[in-house]
C-alpha positions in Angstrom: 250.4 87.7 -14.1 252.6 85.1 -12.4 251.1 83.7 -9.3 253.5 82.8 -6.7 252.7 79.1 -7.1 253.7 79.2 -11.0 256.8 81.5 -10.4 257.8 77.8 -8.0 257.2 75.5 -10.4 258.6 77.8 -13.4 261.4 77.8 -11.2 261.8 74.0 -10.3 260.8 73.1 -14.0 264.2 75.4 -14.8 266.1 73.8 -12.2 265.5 70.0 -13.7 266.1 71.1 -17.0 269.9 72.8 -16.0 270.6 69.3 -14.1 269.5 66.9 -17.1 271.4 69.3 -19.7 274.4 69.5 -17.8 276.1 66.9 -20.6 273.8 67.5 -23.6 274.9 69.3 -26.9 273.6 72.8 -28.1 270.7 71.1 -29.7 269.8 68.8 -27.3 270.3 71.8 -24.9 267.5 74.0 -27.1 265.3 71.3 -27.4 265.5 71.0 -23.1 265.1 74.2 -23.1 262.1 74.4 -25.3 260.2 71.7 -23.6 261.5 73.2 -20.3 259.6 76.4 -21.5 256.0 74.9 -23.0 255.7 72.9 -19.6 256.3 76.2 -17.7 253.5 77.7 -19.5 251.4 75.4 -19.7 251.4 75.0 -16.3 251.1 78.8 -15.9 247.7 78.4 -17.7 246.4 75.5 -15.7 247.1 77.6 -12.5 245.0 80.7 -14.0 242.5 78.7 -14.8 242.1 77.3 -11.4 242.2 80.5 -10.2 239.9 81.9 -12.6 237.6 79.1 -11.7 237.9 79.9 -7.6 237.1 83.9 -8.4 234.1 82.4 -10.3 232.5 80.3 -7.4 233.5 82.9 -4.6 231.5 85.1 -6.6 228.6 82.7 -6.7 228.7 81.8 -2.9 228.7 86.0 -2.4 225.9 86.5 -4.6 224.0 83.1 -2.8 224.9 84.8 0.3 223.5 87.8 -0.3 220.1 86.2 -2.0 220.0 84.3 1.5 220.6 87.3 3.8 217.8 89.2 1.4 214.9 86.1 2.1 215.7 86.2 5.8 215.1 90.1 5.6 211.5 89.9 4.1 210.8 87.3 6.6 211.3 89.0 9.6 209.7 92.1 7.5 206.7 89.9 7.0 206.2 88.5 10.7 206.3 92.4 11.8 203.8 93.2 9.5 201.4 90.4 10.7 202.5 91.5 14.1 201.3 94.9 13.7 198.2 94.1 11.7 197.3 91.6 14.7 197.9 94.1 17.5 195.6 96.7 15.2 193.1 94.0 15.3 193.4 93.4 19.1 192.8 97.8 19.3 189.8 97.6 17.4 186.1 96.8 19.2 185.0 95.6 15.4 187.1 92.9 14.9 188.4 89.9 16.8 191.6 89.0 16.5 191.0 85.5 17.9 188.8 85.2 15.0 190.9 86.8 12.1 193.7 85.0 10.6 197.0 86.7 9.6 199.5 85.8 7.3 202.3 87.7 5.2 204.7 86.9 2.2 206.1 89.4 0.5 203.8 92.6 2.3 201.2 91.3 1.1 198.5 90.3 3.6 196.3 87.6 3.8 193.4 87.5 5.7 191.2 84.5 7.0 188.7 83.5 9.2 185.1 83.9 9.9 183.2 87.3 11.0 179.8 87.7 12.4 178.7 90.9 9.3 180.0 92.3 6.4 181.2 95.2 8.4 183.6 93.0 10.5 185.1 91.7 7.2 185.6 95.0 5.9 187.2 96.7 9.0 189.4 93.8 9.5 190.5 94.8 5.2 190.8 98.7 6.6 192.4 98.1 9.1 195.4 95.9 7.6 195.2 98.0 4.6 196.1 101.1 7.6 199.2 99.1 8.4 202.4 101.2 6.1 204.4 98.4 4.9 201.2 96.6 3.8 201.9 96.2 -0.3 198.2 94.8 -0.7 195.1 93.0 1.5 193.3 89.6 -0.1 190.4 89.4 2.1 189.3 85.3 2.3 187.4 86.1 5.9 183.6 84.8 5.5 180.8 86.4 6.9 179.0 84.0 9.0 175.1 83.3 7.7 
């Protein structure tokens, strides 16, 4: 398919070539005419290939784009997950959430800190665990001795 751009430089190319024949013989006039042709296509094949090479990288800036817009999705997914496991905490009489630490990548939950019994600790598991989007709990909080 002939882009507009090679359709004007086919064109020019054609144009040149009927100016410089004007006085040459048949031959010379087939030869012009041949030459006049190979440049035509070959620039016709440059220009695809630029454009070839254009659909490639818009393609690759889409799919960036869209890899981009997925990270900044299960980031603010995280931070509403830690949200909600913090204001469960905050609920509950057997854990503090002063004391607790929160964090979230990827729904799964982190937990840190320092509890005053291994029932804290566990309730503090339960309770993010109680949390829907929660994918899985790794419970680091130590039980103070």
């Amino acid at each position: 398919m002939k882009t507009p751009i090679a359709r004007i430089f086919g064109t020019a190319l054609v144009a040149v070539g009927l100016i410089g024949a004007a006085g040459c013989s048949k031959q010379e006039q087939a030869q012009v005419d041949t030459k006049i042709d190979q440049a035509q296509a070959e620039m016709e094949n440059r220009i695809d290939g630029v454009g070839e090479s254009l659909d490639a990288r818009i393609d690759a800036a889409g799919d960036k784009l869209d890899q981009a817009q997925a990270g900044m999705s299960q980031a603010m997914d995280d931070t509403a997950i830690t949200a909600k496991v913090k204001a469960r905490f905050a609920e509950s009489p057997a854990v503090s959430a002063l004391a607790v630490g929160v964090e979230t990548t990827n729904g799964v939950v982190t937990l840190t800190g320092t509890v005053e019994n291994e029932s804290a600790r566990m309730a503090a598991e339960s309770i993010a665990r109680s949390v829907s989007e929660v994918q899985d709990v790794q419970n680091g909080i130590v039980v103070e001795s």
